[in-house]
TIMINU-591854 format. One record per residue (C-alpha): residue number from 0; residue in three letters; x, y, z. Coordinates in steps of 0.02 Angstrom, whole numbers, padded with zeros to 5 digits. Layout:
BEGIN
<NUM,'Ala',<X,Y,Z>>
...
//
This chain:
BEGIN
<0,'Unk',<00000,00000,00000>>
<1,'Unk',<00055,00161,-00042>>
<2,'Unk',<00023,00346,-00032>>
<3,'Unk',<00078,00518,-00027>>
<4,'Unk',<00095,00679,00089>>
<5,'Unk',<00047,00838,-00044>>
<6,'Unk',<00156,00968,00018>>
<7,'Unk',<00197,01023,-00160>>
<8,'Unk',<00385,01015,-00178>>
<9,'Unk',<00415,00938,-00009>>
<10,'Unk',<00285,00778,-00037>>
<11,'Unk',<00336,00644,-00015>>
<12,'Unk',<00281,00427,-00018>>
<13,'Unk',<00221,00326,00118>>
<14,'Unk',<00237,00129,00095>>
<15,'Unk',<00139,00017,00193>>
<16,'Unk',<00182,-00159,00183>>
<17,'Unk',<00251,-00326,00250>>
<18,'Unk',<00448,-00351,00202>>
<19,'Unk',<00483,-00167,00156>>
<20,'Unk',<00652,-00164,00213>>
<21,'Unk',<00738,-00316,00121>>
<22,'Unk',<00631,-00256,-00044>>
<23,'Unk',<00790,-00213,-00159>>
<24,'Unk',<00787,-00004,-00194>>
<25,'Unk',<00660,00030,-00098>>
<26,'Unk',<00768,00140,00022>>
<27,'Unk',<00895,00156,-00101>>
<28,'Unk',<00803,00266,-00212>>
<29,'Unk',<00762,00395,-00082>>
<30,'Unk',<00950,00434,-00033>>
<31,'Unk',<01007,00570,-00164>>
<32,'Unk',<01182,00558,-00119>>
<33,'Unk',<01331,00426,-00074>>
<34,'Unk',<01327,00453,00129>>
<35,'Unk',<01207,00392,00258>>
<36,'Unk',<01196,00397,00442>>
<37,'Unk',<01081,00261,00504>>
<38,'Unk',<00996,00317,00682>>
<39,'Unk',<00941,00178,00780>>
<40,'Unk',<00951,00105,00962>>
<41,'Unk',<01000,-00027,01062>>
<42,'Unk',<00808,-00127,01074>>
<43,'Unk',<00809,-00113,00852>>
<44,'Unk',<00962,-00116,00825>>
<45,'Unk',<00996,-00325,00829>>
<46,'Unk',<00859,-00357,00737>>
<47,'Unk',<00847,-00235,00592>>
<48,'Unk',<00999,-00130,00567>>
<49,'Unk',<01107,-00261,00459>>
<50,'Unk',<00964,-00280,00345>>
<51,'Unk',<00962,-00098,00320>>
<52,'Unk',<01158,-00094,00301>>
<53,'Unk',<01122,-00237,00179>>
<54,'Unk',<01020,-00138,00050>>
<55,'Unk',<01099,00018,00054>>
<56,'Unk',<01247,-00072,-00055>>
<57,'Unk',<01421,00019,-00106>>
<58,'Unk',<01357,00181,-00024>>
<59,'Unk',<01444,00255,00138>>
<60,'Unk',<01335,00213,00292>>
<61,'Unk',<01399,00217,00459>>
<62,'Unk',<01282,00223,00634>>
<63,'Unk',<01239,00285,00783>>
<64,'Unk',<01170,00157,00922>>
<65,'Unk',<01062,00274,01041>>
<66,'Unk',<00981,00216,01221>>
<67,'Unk',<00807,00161,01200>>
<68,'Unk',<00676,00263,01289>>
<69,'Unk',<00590,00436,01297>>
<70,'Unk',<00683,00477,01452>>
<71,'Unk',<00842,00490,01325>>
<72,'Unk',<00753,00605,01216>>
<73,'Unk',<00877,00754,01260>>
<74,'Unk',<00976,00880,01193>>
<75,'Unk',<01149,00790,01247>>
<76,'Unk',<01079,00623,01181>>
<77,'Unk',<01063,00721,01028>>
<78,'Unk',<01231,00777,01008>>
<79,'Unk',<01295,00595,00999>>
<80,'Unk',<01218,00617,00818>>
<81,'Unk',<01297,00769,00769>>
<82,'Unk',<01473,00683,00860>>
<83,'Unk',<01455,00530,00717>>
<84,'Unk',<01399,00654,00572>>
<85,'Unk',<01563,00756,00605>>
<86,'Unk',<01683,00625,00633>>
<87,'Unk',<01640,00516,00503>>
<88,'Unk',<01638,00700,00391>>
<89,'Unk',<01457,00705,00300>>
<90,'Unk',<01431,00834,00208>>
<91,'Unk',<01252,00922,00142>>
<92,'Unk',<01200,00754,00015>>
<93,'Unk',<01195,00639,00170>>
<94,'Unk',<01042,00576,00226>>
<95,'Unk',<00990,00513,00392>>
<96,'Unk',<00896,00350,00416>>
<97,'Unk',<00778,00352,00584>>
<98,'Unk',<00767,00175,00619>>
<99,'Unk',<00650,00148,00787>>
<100,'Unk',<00499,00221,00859>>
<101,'Unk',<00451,00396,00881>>
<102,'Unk',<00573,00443,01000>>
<103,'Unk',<00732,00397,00868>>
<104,'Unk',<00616,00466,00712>>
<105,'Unk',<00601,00640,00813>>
<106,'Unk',<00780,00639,00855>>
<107,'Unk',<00854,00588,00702>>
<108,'Unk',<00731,00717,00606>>
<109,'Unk',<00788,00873,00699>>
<110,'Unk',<00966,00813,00672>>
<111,'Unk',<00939,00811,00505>>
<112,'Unk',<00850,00994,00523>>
<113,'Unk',<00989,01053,00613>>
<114,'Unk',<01131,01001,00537>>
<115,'Unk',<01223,01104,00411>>
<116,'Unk',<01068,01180,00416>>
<117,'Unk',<00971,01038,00333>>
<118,'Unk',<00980,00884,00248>>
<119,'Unk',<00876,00734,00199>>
<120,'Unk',<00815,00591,00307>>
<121,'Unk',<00689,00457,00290>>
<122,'Unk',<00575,00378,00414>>
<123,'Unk',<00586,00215,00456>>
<124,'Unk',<00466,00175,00583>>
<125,'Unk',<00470,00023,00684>>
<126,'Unk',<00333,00036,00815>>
<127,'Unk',<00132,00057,00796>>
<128,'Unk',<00139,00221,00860>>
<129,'Unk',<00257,00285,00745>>
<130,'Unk',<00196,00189,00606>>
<131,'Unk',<00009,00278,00625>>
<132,'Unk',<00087,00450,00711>>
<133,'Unk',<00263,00525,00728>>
<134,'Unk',<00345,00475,00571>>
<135,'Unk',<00225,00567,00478>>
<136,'Unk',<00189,00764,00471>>
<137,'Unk',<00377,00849,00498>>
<138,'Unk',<00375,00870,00669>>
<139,'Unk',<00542,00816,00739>>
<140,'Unk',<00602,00878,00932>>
<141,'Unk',<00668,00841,01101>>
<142,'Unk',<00606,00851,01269>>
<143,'Unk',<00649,00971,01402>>
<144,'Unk',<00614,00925,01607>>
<145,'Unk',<00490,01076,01615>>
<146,'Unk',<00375,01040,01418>>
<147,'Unk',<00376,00883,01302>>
<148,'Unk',<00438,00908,01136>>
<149,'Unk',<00467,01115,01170>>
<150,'Unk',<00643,01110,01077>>
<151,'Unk',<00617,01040,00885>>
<152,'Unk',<00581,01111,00687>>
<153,'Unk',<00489,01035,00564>>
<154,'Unk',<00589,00955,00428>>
<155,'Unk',<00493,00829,00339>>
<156,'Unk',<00558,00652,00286>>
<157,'Unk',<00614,00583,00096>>
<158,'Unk',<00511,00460,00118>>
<159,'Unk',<00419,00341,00280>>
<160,'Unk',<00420,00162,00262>>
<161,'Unk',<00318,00046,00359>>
<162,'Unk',<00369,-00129,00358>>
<163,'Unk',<00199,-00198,00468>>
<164,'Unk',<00329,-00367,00515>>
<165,'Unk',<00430,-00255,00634>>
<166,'Unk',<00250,-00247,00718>>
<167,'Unk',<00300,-00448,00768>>
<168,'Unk',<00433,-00411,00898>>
<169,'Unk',<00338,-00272,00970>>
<170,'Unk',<00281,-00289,01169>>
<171,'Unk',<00114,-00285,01189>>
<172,'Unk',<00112,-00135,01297>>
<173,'Unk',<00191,-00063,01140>>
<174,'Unk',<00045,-00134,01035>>
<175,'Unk',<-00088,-00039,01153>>
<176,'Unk',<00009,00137,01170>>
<177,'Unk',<00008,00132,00954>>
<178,'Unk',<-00185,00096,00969>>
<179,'Unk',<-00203,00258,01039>>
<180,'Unk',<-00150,00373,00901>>
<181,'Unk',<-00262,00260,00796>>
<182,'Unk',<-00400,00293,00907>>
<183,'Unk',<-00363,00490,00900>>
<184,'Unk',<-00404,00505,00717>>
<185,'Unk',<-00575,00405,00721>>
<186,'Unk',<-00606,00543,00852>>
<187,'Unk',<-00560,00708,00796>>
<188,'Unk',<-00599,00676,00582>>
<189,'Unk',<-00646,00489,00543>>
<190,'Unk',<-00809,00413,00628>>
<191,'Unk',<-00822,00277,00495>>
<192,'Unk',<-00652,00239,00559>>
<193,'Unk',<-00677,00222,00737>>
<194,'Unk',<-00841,00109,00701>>
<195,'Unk',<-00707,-00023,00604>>
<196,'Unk',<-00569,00006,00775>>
<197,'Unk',<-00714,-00048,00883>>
<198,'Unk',<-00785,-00188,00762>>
<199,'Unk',<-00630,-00259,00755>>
<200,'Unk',<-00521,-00229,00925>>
<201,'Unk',<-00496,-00395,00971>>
<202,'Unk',<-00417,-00441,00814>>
<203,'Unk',<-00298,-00299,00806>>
<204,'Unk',<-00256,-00325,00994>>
<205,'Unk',<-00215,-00508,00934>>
<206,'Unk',<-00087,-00428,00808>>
<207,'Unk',<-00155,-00487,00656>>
<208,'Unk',<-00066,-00411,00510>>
<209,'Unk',<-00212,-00368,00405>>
<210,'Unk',<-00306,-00268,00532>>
<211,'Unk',<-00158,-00197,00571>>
<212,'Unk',<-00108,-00153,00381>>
<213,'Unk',<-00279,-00058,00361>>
<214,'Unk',<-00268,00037,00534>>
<215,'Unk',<-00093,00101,00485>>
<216,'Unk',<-00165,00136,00299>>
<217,'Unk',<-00324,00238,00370>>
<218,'Unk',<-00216,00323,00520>>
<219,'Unk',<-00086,00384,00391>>
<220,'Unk',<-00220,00451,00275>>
<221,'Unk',<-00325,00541,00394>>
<222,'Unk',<-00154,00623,00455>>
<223,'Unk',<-00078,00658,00277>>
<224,'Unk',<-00273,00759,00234>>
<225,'Unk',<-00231,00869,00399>>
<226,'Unk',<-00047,00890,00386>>
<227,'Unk',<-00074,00933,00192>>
<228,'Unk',<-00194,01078,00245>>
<229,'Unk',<-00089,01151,00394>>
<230,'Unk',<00106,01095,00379>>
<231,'Unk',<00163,01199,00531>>
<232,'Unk',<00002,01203,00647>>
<233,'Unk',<-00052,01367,00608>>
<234,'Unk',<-00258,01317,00637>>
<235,'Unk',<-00326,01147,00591>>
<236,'Unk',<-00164,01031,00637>>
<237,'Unk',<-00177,01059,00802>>
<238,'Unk',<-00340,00948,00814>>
<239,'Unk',<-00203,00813,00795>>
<240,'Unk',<-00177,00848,00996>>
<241,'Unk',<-00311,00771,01057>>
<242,'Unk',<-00296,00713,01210>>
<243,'Unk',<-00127,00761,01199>>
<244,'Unk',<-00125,00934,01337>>
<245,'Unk',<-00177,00813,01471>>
<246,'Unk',<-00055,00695,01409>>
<247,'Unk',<00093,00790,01395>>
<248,'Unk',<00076,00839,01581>>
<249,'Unk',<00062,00672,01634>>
<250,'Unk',<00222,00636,01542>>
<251,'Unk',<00323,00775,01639>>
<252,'Unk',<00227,00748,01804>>
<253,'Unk',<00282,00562,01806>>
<254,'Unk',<00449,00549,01735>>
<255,'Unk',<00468,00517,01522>>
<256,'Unk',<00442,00353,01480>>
<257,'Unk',<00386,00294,01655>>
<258,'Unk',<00215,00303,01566>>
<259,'Unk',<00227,00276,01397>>
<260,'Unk',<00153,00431,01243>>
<261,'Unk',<00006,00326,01206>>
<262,'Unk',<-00041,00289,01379>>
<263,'Unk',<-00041,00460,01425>>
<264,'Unk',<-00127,00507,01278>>
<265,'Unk',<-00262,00362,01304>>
<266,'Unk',<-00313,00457,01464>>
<267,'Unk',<-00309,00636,01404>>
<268,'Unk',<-00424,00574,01278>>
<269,'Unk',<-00560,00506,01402>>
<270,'Unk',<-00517,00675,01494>>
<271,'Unk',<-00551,00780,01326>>
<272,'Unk',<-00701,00661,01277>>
<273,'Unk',<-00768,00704,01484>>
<274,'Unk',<-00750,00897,01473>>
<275,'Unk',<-00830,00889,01284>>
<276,'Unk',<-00986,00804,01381>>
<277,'Unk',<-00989,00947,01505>>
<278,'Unk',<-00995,01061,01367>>
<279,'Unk',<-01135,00998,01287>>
<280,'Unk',<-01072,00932,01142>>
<281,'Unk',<-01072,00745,01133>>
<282,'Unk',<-01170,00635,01269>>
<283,'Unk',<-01124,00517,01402>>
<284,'Unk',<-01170,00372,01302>>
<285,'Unk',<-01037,00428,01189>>
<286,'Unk',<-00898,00449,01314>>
<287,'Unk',<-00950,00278,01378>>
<288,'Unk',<-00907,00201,01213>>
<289,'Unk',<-00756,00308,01188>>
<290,'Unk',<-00693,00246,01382>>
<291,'Unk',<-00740,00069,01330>>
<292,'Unk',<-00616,00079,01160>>
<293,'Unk',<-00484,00142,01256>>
<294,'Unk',<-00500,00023,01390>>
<295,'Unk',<-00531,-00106,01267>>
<296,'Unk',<-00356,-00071,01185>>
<297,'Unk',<-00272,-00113,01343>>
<298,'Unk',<-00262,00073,01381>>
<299,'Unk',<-00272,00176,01548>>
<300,'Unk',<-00443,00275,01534>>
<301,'Unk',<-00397,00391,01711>>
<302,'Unk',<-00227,00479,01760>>
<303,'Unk',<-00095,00430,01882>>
<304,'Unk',<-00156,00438,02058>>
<305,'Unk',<00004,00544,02121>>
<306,'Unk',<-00051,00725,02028>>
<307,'Unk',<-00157,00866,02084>>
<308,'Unk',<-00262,00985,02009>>
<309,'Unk',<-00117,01120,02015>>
<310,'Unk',<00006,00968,01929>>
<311,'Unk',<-00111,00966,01810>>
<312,'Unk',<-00133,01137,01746>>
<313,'Unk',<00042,01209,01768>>
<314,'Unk',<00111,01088,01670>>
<315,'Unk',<-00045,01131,01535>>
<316,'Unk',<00043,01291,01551>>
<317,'Unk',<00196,01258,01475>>
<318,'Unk',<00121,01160,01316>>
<319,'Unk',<00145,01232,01145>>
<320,'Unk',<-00039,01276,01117>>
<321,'Unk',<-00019,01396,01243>>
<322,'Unk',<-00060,01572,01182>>
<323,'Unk',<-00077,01723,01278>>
<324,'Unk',<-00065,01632,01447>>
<325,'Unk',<-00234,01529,01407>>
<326,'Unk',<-00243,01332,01398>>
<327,'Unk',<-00290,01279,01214>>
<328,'Unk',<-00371,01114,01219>>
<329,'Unk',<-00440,01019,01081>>
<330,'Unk',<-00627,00935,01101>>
<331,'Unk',<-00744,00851,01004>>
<332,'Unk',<-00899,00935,00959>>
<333,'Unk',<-00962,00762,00882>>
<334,'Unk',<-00872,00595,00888>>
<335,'Unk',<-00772,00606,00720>>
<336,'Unk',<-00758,00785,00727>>
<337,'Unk',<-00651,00892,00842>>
<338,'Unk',<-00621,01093,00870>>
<339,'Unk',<-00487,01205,00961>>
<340,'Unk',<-00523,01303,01121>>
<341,'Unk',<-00465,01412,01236>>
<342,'Unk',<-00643,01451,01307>>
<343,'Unk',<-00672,01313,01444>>
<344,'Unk',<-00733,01375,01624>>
<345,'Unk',<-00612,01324,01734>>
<346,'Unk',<-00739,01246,01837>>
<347,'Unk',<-00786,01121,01722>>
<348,'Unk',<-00603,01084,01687>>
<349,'Unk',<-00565,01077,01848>>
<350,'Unk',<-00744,00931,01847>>
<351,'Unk',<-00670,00822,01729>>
<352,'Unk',<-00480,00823,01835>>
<353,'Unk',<-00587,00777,01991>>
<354,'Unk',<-00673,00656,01909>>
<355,'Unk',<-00535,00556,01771>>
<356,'Unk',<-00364,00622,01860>>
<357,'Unk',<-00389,00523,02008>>
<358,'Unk',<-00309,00686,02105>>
<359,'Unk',<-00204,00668,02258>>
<360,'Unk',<-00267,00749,02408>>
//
């Protein structure tokens, strides 16, 4: 399967499929010039970095073997990229290979923003989550201890390939944080969508390769429609946050990668799908089936037990939808259709953290 981001002169192909990254040129024909950094880490790298050395042929290709985890998803981590690029002297035709899940695609990409001041990379992503999410749209960043993802540039890939077999050695905790992207864009643009997720949970909880084929598929189309109308977030993108404000500060609260991006997420959205109820916009029938997805998918459906109200919202604060000092959250004003607000009484906010954030006292 096969199909394409329209940014105009920065589109580029996604390729969906099982065996991708033994298939002879595929890569190959997406690195313009003779060097290539492949960015991986030390969970991928035994099992798919010699068959990406192996198609890449006569060309230069040397690596960098990074930690595994979001909690190494730093600025100094980062520099052990630039370190290789420099000693091993690649010049502007390199391209960087992300090989991993989000956390190496984000890192790699704003290496490859950053250095000399751009050059190519391509997306090879090796988890659900970046399969259906991170590898696709530009965004590339690092954390900092006060914001999630705060320091970054969008830089968009040569090309993101999807080989659905590196989906077999994947955890199953993995499995459920990568459901909940795919939740998220039944959600905020794709009802149709979220009727097939819930039709057919079981199966893709089971890992079967079809399901899982078509989720990626639909998940990468419904993101490639939004990024192709707003490449930087300037209005519509940001719907792609769902969940994602209530998320984030659960990431910083507890400690990156102590709960995994898609757990976190998985909550927020129950939060977001809450506070949309208290607004009046969808009913509690409909966050009952939206809970029951989530939990479904092996997913938390309340936050950490450890955070207070003020936990919540100062780290809501620091979140890049901030403007103006107000909290912009993304709701759903139906199920399959979601809007951008900074207009929520801080009573009913404050309703939904009471009643999903499982506050300390």
């Amino acid at each position: 399967m096969q199909l394409t981001v329209d940014l105009g002169e920065r589109s580029y192909p996604i390729y969906i499929g099982s065996g991708l990254l033994s298939k002879s040129g595929l890569i190959r024909q997406h690195v313009r010039g003779k060097q290539v950094m492949i960015v991986t880490n030390e969970t991928v790298a035994p099992l798919y970095l010699d068959t990406v050395r192996e198609v890449l042929g006569d060309l230069q290709v040397n690596t960098v073997v990074l930690p595994d985890g979001e909690a190494y998803k730093t600025l100094d981590v980062l520099n052990r990229i630039f370190d290789a690029l420099l000693e091993h002297r690649h010049n502007r035709t390199t391209t960087l290979i992300a090989l991993g899940g989000g956390v190496i695609g984000d890192m790699t990409g704003f290496a490859a923003a950053s250095y000399q001041r751009g050059v190519d990379f391509i997306q090879i992503p090796t988890t659900l989550l970046s399969q259906v999410d991170s590898s696709v749209g530009g965004k590339t960043g690092v954390n900092h201890p006060l914001g999630k993802n705060m320091i970054g540039a969008f830089h968009q890939p040569q090309a993101v390939i999807a080989d659905t077999d590196t989906l077999k050695t994947l955890p199953a905790r993995e499995l459920s944080a990568g459901m909940a992207e795919v939740i998220k864009y039944g959600l905020i643009c794709d009802a149709d969508f979220l009727q097939w997720q819930a039709s057919n949970i079981a199966g893709l909880m089971r890992g079967d390769g079809g399901l899982l084929a078509e989720a990626i598929y639909r998940s990468c189309a419904d993101k490639a429609r939004v990024v192709s109308a707003d490449e930087r977030e300037g209005g519509v993108r940001a719907i792609l946050n769902l969940g994602h404000t209530f998320g984030h500060a659960i990431e910083s609260h507890q400690g990156y990668g102590n709960w995994l991006h898609g757990e976190a997420v998985a909550s927020g959205m129950v939060m977001a799908a809450d506070l949309s109820c208290r607004l009046g916009h969808i009913s509690r029938d409909d966050v009952e089936r939206i809970t029951k997805l989530i939990a479904d998918a092996g997913l938390p459906v309340t936050g950490p037990s450890d955070m207070t109200d003020d936990d919540y919202v100062s780290r809501m604060l620091v979140d890049k939808k901030v403007l103006d000092g107000k909290i912009r959250l993304v709701l759903l004003k139906n199920v399959g259709e979601a809007y951008i607000t900074d207009d929520v009484p801080k009573a009913q906010l404050l309703a939904t953290l009471y009643s999903l954030g499982t506050l300390a006292t």
